[in-house]
C-alpha positions in Angstrom: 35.8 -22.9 15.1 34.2 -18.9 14.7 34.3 -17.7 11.1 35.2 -14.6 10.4 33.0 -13.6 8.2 30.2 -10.9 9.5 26.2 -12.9 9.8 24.9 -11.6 6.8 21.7 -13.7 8.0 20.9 -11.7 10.3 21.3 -8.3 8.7 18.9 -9.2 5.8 16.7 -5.9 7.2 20.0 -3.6 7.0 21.2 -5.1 3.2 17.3 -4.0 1.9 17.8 -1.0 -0.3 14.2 -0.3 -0.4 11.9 -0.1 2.0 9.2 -3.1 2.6 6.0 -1.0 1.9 7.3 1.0 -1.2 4.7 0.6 -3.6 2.0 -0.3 -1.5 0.8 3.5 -0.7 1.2 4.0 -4.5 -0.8 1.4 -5.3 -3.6 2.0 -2.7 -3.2 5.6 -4.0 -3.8 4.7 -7.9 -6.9 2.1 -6.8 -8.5 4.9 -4.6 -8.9 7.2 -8.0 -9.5 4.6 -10.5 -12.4 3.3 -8.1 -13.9 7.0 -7.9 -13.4 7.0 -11.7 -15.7 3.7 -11.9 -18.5 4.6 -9.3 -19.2 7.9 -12.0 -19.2 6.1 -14.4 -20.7 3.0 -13.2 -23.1 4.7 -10.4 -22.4 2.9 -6.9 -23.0 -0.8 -7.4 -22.4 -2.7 -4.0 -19.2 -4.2 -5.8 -17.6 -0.7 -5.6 -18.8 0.7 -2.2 -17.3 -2.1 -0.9 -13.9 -2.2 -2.6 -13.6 1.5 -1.6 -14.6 0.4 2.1 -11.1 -1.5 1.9 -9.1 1.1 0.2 -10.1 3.7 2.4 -9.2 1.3 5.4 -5.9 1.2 3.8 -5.4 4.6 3.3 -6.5 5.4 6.9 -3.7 2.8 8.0 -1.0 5.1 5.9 -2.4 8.0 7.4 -3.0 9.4 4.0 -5.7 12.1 4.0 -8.6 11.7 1.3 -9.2 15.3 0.7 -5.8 15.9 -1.0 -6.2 13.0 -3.2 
């Protein structure tokens, strides 16, 4: 017997009201500054080069340009 009702299962990517990667440019944004904040005031420890090696892949992967940050 076919319900009538619509497959909400398979719409669950249509009933999002936000989109998946929201607040993940943000966030890569926000680490990117408060990492360049650290190595001034920390000097660069190999910690910090390479946690900025992984932000910058990030923001590469955004497209998000590192001179206007």
């Amino acid at each position: 017997m076919p319900s009538n009702k619509r497959p909400r299962r398979l719409n669950y990517a249509v009933n999002k009201k936000w989109p998946k990667t929201g607040w993940k440019v943000g966030n890569a944004v926000a680490h990117y500054t408060k990492l360049q904040e650290r190595i001034k005031f920390e000097w660069e420890t190999k910690w910090l080069l390479n946690a900025v090696k992984i932000v910058t892949v990030k923001l590469n992967k955004y497209q998000i340009n590192l001179n206007k940050i």
